[in-house]
C-alpha positions in Angstrom: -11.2 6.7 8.4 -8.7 7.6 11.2 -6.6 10.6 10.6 -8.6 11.1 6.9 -12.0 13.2 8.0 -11.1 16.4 6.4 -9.2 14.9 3.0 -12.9 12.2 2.9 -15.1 15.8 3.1 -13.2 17.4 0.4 -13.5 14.9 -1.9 -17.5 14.2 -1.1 -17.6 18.0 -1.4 -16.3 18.0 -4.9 -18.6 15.1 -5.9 -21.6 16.3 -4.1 -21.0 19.7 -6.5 -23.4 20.8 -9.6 -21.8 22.3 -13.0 -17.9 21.4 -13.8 -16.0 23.6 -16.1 -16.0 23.2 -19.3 -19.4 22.7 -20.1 -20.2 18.7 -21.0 -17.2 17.6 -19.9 -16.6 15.3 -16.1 -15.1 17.2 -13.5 -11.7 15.5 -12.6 -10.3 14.9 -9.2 -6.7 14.3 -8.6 -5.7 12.3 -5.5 -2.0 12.7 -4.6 -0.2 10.4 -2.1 2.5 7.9 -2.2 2.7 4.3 -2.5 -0.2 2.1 0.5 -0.5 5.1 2.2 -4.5 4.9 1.9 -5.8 6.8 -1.3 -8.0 3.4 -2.4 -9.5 3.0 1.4 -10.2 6.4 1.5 -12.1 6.5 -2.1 -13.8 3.5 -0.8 -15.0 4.8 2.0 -16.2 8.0 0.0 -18.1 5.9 -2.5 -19.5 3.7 0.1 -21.3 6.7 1.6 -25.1 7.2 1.3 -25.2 10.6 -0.7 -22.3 9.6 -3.1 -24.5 6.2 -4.4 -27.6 8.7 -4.3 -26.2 10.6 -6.9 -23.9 8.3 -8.6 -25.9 5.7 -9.8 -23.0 3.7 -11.6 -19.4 3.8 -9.7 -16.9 2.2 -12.0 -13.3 1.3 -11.2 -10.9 1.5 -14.2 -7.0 0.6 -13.9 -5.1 3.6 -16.1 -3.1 1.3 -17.9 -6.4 0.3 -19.9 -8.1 4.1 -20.6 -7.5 3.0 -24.6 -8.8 -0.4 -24.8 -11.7 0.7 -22.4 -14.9 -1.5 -23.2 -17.7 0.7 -24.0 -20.2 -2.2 -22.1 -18.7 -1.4 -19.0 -20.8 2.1 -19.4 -24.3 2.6 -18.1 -25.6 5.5 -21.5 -26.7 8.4 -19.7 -26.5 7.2 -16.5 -24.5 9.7 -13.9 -21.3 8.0 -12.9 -18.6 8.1 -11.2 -15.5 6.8 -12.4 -12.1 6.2 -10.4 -8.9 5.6 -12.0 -5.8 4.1 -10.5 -2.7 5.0 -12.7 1.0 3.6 -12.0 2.6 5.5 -14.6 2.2 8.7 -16.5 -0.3 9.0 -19.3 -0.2 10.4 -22.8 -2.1 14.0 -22.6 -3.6 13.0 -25.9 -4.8 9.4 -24.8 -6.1 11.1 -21.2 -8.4 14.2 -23.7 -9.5 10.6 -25.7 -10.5 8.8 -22.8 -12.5 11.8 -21.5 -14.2 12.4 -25.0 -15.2 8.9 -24.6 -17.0 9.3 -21.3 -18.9 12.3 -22.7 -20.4 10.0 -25.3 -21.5 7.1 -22.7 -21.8 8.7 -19.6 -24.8 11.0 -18.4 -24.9 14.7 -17.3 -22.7 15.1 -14.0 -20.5 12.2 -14.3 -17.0 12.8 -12.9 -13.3 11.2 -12.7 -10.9 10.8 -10.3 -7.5 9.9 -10.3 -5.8 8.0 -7.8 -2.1 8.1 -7.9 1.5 8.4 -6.4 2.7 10.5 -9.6 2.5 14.5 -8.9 2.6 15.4 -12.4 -1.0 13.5 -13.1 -2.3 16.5 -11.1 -2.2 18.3 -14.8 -5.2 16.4 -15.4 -7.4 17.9 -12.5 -10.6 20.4 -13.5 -10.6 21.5 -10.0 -7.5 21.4 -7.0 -6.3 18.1 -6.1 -6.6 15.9 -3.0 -2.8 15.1 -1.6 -2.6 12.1 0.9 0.1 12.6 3.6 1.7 10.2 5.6 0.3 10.2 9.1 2.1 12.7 11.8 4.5 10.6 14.5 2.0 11.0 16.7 -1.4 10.0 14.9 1.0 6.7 13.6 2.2 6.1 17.4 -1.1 6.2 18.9 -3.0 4.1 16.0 -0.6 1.3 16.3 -1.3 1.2 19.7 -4.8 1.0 19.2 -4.5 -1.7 17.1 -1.5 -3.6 18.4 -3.7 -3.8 22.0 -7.0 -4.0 20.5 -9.4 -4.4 23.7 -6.8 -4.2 26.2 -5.6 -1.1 27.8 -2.3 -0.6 27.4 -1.6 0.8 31.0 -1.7 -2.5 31.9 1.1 -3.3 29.9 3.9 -0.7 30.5 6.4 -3.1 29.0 4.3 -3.7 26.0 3.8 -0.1 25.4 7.6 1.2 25.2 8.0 -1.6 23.4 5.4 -0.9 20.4 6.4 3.1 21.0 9.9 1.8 19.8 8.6 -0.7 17.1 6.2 1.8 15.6 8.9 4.7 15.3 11.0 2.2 13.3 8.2 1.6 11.1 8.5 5.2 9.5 4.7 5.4 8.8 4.4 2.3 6.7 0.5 1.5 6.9 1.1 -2.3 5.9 4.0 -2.8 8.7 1.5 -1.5 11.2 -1.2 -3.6 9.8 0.7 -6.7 9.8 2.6 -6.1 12.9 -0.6 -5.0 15.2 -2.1 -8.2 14.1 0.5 -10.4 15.2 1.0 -8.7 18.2 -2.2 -8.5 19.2 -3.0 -12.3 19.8 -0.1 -13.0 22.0 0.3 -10.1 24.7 3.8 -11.4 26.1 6.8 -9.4 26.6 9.4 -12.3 25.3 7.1 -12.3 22.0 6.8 -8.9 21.4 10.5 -8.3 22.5 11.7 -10.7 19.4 9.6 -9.2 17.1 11.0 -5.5 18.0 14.7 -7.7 17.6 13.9 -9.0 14.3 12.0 -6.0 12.8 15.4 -4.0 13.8 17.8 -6.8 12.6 16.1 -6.7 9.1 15.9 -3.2 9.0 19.8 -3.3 9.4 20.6 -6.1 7.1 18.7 -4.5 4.4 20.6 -0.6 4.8 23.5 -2.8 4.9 23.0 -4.9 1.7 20.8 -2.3 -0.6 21.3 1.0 1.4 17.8 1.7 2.5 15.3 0.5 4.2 12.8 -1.6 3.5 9.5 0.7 3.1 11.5 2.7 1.1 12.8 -0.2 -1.2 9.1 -1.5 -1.4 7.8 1.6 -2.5 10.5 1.7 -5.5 9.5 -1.8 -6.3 12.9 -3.3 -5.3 13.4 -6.2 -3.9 13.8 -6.5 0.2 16.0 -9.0 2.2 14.0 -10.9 4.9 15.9 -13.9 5.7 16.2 -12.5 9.4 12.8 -13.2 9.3 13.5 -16.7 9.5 16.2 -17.6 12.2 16.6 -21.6 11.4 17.3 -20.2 7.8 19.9 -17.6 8.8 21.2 -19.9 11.1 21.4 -22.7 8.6 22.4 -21.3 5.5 24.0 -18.4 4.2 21.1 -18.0 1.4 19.1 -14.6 1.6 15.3 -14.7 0.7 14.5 -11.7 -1.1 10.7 -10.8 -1.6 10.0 -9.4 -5.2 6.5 -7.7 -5.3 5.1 -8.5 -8.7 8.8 -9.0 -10.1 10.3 -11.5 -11.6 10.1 -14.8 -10.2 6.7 -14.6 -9.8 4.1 -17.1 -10.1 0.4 -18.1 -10.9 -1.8 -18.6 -8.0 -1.7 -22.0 -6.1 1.9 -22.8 -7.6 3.9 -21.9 -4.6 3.5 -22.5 -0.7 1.3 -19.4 0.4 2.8 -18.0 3.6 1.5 -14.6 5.4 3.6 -12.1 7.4 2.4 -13.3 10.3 4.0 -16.7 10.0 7.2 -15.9 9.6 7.2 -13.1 12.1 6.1 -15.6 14.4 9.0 -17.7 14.0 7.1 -20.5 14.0 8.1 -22.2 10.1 10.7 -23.0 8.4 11.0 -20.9 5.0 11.1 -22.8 2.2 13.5 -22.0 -0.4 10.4 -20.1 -2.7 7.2 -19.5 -2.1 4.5 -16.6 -2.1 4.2 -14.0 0.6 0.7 -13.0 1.2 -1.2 -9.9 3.0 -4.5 -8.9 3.0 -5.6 -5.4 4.0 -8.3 -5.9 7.1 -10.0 -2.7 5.6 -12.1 -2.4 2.5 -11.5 -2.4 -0.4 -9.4 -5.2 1.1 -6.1 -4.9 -1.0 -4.2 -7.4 -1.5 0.1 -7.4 -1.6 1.6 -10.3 -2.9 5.4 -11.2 -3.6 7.8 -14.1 -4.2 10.4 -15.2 -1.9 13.0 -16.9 -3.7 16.3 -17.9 -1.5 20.0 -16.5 -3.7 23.3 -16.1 -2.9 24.5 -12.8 -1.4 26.5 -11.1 -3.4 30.4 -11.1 -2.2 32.6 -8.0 -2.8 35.6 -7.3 -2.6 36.5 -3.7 -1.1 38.8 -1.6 -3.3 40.8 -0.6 -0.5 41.9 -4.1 0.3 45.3 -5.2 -0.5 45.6 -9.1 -2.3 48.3 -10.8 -0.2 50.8 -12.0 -2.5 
């Protein structure tokens, strides 16, 4: 849990506490943070340790969305648990007071909630203060990416390497998946050519998505927009003007084993040809092993026309 120690011992601290306010109802826990930024890793790690499955017997995972269709089954009676709820979108105050009625009637004494979301006003919901999960400081992102991007090499021996991933990893803004995906890559192949292209194609798509949506691409992923990566790909920006545009969990997407699987890693690598659709794939190295999954579907850019252009006549 790099960078998360004291947030991890505030949250055991709450769990770990006797008597919740009011009496016979769960304590609730808010955690606050934005979109992949680590709030499910870090629960994980919580409910993994030794004194939280001590006292917490039964450790449920519930998605928000389904707090009202709930199956009673899924409840241990009067067993102490611990419930954690991942919500997407705000709740109802009057659906939220039903759920937790409903817990009071099929959990045991001392069960608690907590809430894991990127939505501040959820915090209403909190019995005690919440948890808020910041990005990671410049520094604590620089120097993790290095760890991981060099794994068991030292990166004095690679001077060029290391102003290289210094510049890559300040592009990355603090994304956790692009220094997940990109470590990896960079990690098996230790070559200054290699890592050089990627640091060109990360900043090439970076610029070809401010110039066609007017942000960047973390920040379009964590609206749920769509994101142009066809630089990704230089046979297919060389050989058509088509522009592959990953949707995750938008439209165009498909069941499982319907579409060519491809990860980030291959078409970082440069190494494939994109086909015109298929299904982008990563897979968190860390428990509880997330997994992001998008279509890639080739369109036509959109042409416009500036208003400040004359027609010739």
């Amino acid at each position: 849990m790099f960078g998360r120690r004291v947030e991890r011992q505030r949250v055991i601290n709450v769990l770990m506490q006797d008597g919740h306010p009011p009496p016979g109802a769960p304590t609730v826990l808010p955690i606050i943070g934005r979109r992949r930024v680590g709030k499910k890793t870090l629960v994980w790690s919580v409910c993994s340790d030794d004194r939280i499955r001590s006292r917490f017997p039964s450790i449920l995972h519930v998605d928000g969305c389904e707090i009202q269709r709930i199956d009673r089954r899924r409840f241990a009676t009067t067993v102490r648990t611990l419930i954690v709820v991942e919500v997407r979108s705000d709740v109802d105050d009057r659906e939220w007071h039903e759920f937790l009625s409903l817990l009071q009637t099929v959990t045991g004494a001392g069960s608690k909630v907590v809430i894991l979301s990127r939505l501040e006003r959820l915090a209403r919901f909190g019995t005690v203060n919440l948890v808020r999960i910041n990005s990671f400081s410049r520094e604590e992102y620089g120097y993790l990416f290095k760890v991981l991007a060099f794994g068991s090499s030292d990166p004095a021996d690679h001077p060029r390497l290391a102003l290289i991933g210094k510049e890559l990893a300040t592009m990355m803004e603090g994304s956790l998946v692009h220094l997940n995906v990109y470590s990896s890559v960079l990690r098996n192949n230790l070559n200054v050519q290699f890592w050089s292209r990627a640091l060109k194609l990360y900043r090439t798509v970076m610029e070809a998505n401010l110039s066609v949506f007017g942000d960047r691409p973390r920040a379009l992923l964590d609206r749920g927009s769509t994101v142009d990566i066809t630089r990704f790909s230089a046979a297919a920006a060389a050989a058509t003007p088509l522009r592959f545009v990953l949707l995750i969990g938008g439209r165009g997407s498909s069941g499982p084993g319907e579409l060519p699987r491809m990860t980030f890693g291959d078409i970082i690598a440069g190494s494939v040809v994109l086909p015109m659709k298929f299904e982008l794939v990563w897979e968190s190295r860390l428990p509880p092993y997330t997994v992001i999954s998008g279509t890639c579907v080739a369109e036509e850019p959109r042409h416009s026309v500036s208003p400040t252009r004359k027609r010739r006549r």
